[in-house]
Backbone as CSV, one residue per row, in Angstrom:
resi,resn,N_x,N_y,N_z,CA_x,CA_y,CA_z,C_x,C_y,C_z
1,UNK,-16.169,72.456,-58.156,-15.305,73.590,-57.828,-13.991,73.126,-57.191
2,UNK,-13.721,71.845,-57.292,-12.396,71.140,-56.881,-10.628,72.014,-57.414
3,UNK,-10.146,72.049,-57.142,-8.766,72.502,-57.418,-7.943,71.395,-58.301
4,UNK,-6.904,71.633,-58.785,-6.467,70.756,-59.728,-5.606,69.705,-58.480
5,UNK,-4.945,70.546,-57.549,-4.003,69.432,-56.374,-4.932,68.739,-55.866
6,UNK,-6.530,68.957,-55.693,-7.126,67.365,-54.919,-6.921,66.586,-55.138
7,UNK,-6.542,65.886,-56.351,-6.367,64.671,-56.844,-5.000,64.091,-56.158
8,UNK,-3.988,64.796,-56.076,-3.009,64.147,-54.906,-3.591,64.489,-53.654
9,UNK,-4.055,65.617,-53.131,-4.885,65.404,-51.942,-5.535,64.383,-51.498
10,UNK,-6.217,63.920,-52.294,-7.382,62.550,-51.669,-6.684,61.123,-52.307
11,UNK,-5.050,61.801,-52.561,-4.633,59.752,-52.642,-5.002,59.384,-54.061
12,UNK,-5.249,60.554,-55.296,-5.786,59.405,-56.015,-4.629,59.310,-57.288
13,UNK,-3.485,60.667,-57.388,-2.178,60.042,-57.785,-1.419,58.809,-57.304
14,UNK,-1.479,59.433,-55.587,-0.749,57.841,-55.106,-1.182,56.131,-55.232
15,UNK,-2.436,56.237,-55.853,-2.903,54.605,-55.971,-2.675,54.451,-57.157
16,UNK,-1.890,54.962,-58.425,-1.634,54.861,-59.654,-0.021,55.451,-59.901
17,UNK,0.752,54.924,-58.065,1.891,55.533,-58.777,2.911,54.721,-59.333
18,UNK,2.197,53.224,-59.313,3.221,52.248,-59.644,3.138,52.535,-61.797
19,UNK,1.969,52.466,-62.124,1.676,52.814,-63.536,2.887,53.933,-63.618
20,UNK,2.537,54.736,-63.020,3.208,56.232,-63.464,5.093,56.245,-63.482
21,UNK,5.203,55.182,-62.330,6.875,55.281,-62.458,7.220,54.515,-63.183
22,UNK,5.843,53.274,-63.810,6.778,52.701,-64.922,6.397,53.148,-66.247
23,UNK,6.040,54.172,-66.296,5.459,55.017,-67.418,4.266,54.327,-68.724
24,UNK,3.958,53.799,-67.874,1.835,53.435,-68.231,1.299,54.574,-68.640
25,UNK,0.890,55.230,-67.541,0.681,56.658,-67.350,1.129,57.636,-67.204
26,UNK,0.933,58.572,-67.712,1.052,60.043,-67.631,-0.482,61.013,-67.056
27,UNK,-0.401,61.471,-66.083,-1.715,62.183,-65.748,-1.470,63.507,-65.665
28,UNK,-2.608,64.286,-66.065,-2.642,66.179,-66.024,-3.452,66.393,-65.718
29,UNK,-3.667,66.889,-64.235,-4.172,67.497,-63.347,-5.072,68.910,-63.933
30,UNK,-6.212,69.176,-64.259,-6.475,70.777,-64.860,-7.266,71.532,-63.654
31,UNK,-6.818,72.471,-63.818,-7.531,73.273,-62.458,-8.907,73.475,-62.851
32,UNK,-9.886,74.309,-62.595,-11.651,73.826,-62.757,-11.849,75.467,-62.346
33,UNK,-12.855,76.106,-63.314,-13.132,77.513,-62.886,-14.968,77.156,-62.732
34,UNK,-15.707,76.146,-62.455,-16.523,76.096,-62.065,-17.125,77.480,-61.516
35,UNK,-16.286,78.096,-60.573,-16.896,78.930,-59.408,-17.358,79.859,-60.524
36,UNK,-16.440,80.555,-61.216,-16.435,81.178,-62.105,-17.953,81.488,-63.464
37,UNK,-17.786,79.917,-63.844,-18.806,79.637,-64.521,-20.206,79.081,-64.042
38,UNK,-20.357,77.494,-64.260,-21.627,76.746,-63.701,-22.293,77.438,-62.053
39,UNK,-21.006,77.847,-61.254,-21.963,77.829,-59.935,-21.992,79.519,-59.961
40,UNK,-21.737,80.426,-60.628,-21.245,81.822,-60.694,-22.644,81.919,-60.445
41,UNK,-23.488,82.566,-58.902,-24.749,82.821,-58.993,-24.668,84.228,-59.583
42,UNK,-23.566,84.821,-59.359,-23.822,86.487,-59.554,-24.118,87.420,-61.571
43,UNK,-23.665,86.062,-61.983,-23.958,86.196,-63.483,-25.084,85.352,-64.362
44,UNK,-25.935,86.555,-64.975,-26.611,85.883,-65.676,-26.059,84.264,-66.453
45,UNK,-27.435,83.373,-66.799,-26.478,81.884,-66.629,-26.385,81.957,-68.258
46,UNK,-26.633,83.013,-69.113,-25.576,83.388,-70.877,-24.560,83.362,-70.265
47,UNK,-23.420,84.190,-69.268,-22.382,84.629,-69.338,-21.843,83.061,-68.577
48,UNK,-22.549,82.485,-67.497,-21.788,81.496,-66.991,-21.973,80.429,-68.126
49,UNK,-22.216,79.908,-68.984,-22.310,79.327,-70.357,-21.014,79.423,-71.124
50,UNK,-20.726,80.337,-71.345,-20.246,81.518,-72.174,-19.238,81.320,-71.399
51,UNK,-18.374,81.352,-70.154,-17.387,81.666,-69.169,-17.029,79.944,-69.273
52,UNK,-17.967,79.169,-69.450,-17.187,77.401,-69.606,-17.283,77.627,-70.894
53,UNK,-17.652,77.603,-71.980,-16.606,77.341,-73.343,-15.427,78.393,-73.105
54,UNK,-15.327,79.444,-73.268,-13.546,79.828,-72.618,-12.853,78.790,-72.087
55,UNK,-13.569,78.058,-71.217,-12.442,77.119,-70.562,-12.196,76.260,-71.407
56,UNK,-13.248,75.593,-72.086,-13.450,74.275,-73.253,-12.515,74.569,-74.172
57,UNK,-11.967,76.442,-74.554,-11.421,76.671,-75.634,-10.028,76.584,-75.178
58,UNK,-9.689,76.856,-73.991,-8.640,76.654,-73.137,-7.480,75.107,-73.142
59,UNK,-8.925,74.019,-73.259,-8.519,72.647,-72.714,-8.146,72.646,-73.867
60,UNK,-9.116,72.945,-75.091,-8.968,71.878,-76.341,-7.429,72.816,-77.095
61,UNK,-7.145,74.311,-76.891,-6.254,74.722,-77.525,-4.587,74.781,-76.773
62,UNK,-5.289,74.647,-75.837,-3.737,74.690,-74.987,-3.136,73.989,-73.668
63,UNK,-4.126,73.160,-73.390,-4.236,71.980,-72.283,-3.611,70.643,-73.683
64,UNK,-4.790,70.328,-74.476,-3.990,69.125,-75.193,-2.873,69.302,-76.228
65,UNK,-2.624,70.809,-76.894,-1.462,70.865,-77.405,-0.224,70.481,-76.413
66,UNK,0.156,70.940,-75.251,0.851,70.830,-74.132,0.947,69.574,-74.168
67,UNK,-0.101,68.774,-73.783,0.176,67.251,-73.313,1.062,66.932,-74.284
68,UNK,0.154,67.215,-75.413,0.962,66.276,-77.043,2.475,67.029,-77.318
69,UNK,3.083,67.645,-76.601,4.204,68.331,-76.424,5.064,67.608,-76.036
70,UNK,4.668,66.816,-74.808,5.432,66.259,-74.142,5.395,64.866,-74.423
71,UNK,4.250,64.310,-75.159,4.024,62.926,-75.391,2.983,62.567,-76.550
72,UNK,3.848,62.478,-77.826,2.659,62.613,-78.615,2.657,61.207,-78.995
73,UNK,1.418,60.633,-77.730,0.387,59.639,-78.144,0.133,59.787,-78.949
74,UNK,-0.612,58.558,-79.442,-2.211,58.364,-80.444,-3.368,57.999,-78.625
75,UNK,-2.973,57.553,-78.041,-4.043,57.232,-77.197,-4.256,58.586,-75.568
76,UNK,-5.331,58.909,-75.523,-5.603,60.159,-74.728,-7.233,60.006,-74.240
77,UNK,-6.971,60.048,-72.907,-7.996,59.263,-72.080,-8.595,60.426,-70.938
78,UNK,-9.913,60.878,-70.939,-10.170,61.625,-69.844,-11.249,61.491,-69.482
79,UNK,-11.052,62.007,-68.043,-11.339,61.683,-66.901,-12.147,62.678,-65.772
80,UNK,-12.928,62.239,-65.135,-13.376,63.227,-64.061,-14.242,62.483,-62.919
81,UNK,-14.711,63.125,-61.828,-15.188,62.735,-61.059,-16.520,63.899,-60.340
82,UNK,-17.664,63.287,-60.279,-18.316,64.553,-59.675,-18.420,65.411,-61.156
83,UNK,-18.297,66.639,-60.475,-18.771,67.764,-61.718,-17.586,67.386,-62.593
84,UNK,-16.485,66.763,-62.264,-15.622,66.297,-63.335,-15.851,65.274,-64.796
85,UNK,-16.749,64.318,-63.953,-17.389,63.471,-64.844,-18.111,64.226,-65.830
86,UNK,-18.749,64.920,-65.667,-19.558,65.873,-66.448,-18.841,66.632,-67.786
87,UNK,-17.792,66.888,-67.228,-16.781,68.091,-68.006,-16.394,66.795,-69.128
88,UNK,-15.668,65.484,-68.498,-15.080,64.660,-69.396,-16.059,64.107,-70.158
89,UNK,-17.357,63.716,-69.747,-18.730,63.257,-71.025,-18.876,64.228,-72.061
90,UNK,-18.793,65.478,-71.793,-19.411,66.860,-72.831,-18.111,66.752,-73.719
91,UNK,-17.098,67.176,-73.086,-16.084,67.740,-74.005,-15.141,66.434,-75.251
92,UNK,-15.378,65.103,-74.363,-15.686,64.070,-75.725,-16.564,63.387,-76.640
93,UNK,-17.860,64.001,-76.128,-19.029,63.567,-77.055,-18.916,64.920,-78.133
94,UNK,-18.701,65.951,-78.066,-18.049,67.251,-78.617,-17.064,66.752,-79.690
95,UNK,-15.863,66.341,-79.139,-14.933,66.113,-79.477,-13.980,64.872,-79.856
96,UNK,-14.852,63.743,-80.516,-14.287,62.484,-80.134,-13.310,62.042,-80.804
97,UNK,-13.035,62.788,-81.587,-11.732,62.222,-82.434,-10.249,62.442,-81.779
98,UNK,-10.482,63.401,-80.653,-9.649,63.730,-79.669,-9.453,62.520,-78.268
99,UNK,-10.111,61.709,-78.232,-9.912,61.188,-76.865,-10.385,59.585,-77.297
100,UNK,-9.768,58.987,-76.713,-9.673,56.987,-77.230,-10.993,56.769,-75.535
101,UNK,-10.715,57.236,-74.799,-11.662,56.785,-74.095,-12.093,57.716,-72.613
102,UNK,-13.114,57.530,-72.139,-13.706,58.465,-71.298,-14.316,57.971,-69.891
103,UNK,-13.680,58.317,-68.661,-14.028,57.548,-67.548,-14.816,58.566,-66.510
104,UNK,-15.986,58.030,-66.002,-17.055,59.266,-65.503,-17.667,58.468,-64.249
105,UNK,-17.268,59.221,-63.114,-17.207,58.761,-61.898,-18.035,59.534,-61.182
106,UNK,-19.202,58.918,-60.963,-19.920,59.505,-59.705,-20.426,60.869,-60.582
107,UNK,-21.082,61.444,-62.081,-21.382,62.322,-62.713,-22.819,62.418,-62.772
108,UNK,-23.204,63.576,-63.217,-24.623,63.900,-64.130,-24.513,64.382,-65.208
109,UNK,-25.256,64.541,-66.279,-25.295,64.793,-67.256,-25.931,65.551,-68.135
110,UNK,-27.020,66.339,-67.159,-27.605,67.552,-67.743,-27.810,67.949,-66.723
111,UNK,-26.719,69.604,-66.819,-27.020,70.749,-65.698,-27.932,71.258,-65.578
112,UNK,-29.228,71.462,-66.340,-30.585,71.791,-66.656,-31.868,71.175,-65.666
113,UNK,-31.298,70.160,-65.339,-32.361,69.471,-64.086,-31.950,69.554,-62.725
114,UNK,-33.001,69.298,-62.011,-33.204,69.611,-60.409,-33.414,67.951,-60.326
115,UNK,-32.260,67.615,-59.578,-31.725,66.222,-59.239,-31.774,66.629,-57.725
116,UNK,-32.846,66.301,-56.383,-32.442,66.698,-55.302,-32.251,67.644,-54.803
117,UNK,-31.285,67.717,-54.042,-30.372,68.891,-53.590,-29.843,69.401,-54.558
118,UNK,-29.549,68.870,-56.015,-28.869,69.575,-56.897,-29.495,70.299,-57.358
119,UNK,-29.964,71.705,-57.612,-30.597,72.215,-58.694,-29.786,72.828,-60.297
120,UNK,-30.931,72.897,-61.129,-30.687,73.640,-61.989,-29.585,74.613,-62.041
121,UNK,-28.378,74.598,-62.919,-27.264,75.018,-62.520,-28.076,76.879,-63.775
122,UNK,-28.476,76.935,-64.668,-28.919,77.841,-64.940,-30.499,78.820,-64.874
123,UNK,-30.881,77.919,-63.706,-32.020,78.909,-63.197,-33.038,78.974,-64.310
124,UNK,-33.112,77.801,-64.615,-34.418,77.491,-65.699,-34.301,78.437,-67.143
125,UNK,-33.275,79.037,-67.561,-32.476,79.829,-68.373,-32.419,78.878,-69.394
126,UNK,-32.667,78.955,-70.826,-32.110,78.278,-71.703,-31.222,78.926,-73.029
127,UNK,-30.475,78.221,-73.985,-30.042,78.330,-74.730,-29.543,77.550,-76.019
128,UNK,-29.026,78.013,-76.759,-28.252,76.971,-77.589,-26.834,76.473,-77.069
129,UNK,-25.872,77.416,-76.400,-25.282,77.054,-75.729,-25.018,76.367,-74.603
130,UNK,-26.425,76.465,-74.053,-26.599,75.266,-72.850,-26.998,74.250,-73.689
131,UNK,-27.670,74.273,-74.646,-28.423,72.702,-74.956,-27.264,72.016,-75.549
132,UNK,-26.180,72.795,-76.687,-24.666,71.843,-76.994,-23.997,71.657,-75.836
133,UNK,-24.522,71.926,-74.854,-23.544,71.510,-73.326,-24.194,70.875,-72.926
134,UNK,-25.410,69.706,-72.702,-25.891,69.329,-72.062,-25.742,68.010,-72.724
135,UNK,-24.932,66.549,-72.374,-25.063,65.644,-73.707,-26.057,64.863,-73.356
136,UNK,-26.988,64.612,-72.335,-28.178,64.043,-72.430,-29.288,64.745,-73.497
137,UNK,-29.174,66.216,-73.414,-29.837,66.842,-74.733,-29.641,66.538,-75.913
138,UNK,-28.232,66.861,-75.911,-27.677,67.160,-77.743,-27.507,65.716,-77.998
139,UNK,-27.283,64.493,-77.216,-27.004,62.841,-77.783,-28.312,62.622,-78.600
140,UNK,-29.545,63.012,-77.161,-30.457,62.398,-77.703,-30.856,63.202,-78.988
141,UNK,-31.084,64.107,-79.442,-31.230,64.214,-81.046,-30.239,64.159,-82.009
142,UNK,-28.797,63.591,-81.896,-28.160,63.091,-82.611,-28.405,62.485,-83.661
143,UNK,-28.240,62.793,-84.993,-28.303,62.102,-86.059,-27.316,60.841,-86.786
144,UNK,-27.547,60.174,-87.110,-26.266,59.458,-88.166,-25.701,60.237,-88.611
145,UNK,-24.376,59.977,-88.800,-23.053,60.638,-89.569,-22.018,60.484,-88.828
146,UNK,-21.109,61.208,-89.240,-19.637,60.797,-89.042,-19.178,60.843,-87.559
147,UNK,-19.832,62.630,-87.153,-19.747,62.726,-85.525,-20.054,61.203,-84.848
148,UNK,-21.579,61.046,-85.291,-21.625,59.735,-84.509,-21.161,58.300,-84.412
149,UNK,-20.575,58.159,-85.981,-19.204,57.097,-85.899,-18.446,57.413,-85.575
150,UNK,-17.602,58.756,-85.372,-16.215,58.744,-84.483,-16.850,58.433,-82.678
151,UNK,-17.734,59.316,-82.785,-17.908,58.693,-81.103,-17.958,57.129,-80.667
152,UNK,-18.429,56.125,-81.578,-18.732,54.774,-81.573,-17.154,54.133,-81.400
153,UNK,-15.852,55.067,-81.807,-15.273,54.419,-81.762,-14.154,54.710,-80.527
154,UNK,-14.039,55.242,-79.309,-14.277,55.619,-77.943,-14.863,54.497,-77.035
155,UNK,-13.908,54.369,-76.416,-14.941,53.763,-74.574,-15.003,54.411,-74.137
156,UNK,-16.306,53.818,-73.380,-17.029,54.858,-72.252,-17.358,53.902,-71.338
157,UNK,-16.977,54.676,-69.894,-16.922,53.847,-68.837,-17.782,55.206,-67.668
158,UNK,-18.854,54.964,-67.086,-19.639,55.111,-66.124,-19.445,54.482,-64.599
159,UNK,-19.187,55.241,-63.359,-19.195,54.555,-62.507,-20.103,55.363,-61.507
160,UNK,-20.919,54.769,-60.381,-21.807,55.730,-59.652,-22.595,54.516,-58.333
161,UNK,-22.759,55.270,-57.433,-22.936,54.737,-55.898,-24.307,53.952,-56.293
162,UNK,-25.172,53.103,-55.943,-25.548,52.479,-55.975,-27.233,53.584,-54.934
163,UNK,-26.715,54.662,-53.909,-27.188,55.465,-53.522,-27.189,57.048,-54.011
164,UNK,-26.606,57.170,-54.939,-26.394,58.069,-55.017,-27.095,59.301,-55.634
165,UNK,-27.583,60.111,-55.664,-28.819,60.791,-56.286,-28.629,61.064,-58.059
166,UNK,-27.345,60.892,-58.594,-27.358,60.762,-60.030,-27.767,59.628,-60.639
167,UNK,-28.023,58.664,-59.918,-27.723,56.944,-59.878,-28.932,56.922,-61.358
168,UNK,-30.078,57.227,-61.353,-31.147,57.573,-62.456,-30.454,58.119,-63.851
169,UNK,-30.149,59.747,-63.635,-29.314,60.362,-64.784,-28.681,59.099,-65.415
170,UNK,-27.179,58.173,-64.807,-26.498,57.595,-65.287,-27.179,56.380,-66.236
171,UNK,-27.837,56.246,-65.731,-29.080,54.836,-66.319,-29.351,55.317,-67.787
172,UNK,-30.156,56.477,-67.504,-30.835,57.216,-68.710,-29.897,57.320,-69.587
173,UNK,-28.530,58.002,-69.222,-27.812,58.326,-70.417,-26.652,56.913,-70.284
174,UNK,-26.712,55.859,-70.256,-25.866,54.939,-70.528,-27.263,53.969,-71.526
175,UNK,-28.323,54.311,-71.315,-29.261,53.784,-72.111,-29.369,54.080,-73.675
176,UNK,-28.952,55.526,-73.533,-29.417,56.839,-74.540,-28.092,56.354,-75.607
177,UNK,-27.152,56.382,-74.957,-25.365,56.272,-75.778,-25.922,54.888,-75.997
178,UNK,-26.472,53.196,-75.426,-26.794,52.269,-76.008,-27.719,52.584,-77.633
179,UNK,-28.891,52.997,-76.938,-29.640,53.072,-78.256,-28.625,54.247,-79.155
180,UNK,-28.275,54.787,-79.462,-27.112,55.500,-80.525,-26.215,54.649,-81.117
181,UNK,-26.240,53.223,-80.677,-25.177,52.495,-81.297,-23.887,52.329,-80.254
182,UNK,-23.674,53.332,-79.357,-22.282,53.195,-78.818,-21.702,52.463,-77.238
183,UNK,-21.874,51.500,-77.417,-21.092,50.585,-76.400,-20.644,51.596,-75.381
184,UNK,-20.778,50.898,-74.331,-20.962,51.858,-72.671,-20.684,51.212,-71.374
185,UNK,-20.055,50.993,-70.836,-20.234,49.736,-69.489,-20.338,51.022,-68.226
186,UNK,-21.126,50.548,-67.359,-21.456,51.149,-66.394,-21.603,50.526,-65.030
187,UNK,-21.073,51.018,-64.066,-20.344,50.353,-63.125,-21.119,50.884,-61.676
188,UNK,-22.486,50.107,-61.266,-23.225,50.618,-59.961,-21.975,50.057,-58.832
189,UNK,-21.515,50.537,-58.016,-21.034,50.747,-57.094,-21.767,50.525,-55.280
190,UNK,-21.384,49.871,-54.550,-22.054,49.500,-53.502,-22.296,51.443,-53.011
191,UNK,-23.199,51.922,-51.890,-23.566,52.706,-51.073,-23.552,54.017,-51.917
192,UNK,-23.046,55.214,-51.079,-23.219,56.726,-52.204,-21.710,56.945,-53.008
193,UNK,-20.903,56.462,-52.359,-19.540,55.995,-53.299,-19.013,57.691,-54.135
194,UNK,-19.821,58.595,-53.839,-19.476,60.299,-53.953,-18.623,60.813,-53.258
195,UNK,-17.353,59.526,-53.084,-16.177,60.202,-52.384,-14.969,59.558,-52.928
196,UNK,-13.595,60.733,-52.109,-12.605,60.398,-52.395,-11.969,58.727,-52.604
197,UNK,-12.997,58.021,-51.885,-11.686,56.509,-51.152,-12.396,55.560,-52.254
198,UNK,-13.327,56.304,-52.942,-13.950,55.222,-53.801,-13.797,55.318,-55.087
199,UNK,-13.127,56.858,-55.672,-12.948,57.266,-57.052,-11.486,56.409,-56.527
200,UNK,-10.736,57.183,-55.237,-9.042,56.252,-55.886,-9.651,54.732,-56.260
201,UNK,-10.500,54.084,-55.604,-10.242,52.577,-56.569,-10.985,53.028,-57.447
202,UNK,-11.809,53.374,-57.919,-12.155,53.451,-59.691,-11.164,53.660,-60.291
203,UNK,-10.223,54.443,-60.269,-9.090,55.313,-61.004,-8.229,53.580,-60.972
204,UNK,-8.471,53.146,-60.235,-7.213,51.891,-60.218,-8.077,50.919,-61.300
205,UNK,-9.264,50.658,-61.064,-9.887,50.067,-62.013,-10.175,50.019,-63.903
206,UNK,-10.079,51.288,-63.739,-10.780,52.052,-65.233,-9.831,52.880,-65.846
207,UNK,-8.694,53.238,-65.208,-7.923,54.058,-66.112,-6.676,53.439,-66.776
């Protein structure tokens, strides 16, 4: 449920501003309706489902036309941290012909499980729309074909605390994307590393 300004909030524009003034990088900040959707207790979890593809339809129709407005790469790289990581695994295993590579910091990977303190983000609710949102679900019955050669041809970069209660999830699904064929590096991290001072150095590392 982060805001799109945390990311200069917690320092993590400023440790990438030497890239940026010599134009390495370009970064776009997207604001996050989480509240809205995934954590929305007050709506059945169809409509909070249903309330993140709107957003998905949002990113993919008018978040990356925009970018490519201003800079039309061939190379387009995203990113998240936390429930961010999450957003950036789904929406390029979805979508991979759209994005050269994918950096996932401190994430989980299926909202469907009770990780801890985390629970079940849809209240034991299922769907088809949750299960194409979930890519520990939908990877693992992935078939051969094309989807799954464009994804093969994507990096994927995993990073996560060494304590941290996803620390399992990340294993499983950096295992899962191995057996699929698709090259993965994954990056255990000393202590719970589920903070700001540790994504800015990932972001210096991986992006």
């Amino acid at each position: 449920m982060a805001r799109f300004y945390d990311y200069e909030n917690w320092g993590i524009i400023e440790v990438l501003r030497d890239q940026l003034d010599n134009g390495q990088l370009q970064v776009y900040c997207v604001d996050s309706i989480d509240a809205e959707s995934f954590y929305n207790q007050s709506t059945h979890p169809s409509a909070r489902i249903i309330r993140h593809l709107q957003y998905e339809d949002y990113i993919l129709e008018e978040v990356l036309p925009f970018i490519r407005s201003k800079n039309n790469t061939d190379v387009m790289e995203v990113a998240g941290c936390s429930m961010g990581a999450f957003h950036a695994a789904n929406i390029a295993l979805k979508h991979p012909a759209l994005f050269n590579k994918v950096i996932c910091m401190s994430g989980r990977y299926d909202l469907t499980r009770n990780i801890n303190d985390f629970k079940d983000l849809f209240d034991g609710y299922r769907d088809d729309n949750i299960y194409y949102n979930s890519p520990l679900q939908f990877m693992g019955n992935m078939q051969q074909g094309d989807l799954l050669d464009s994804i093969r041809t994507s990096q994927y970069i995993f990073a996560i605390g060494e304590t941290d209660p996803f620390l399992a999830n990340n294993y499983e699904f950096s295992q899962l994307l191995w057996d699929k064929g698709i090259p993965n590096n994954l990056y255990i991290w000393d202590n719970y590393a589920h903070r700001p001072r540790y994504w800015r150095q990932m972001v210096q590392l991986y992006l």
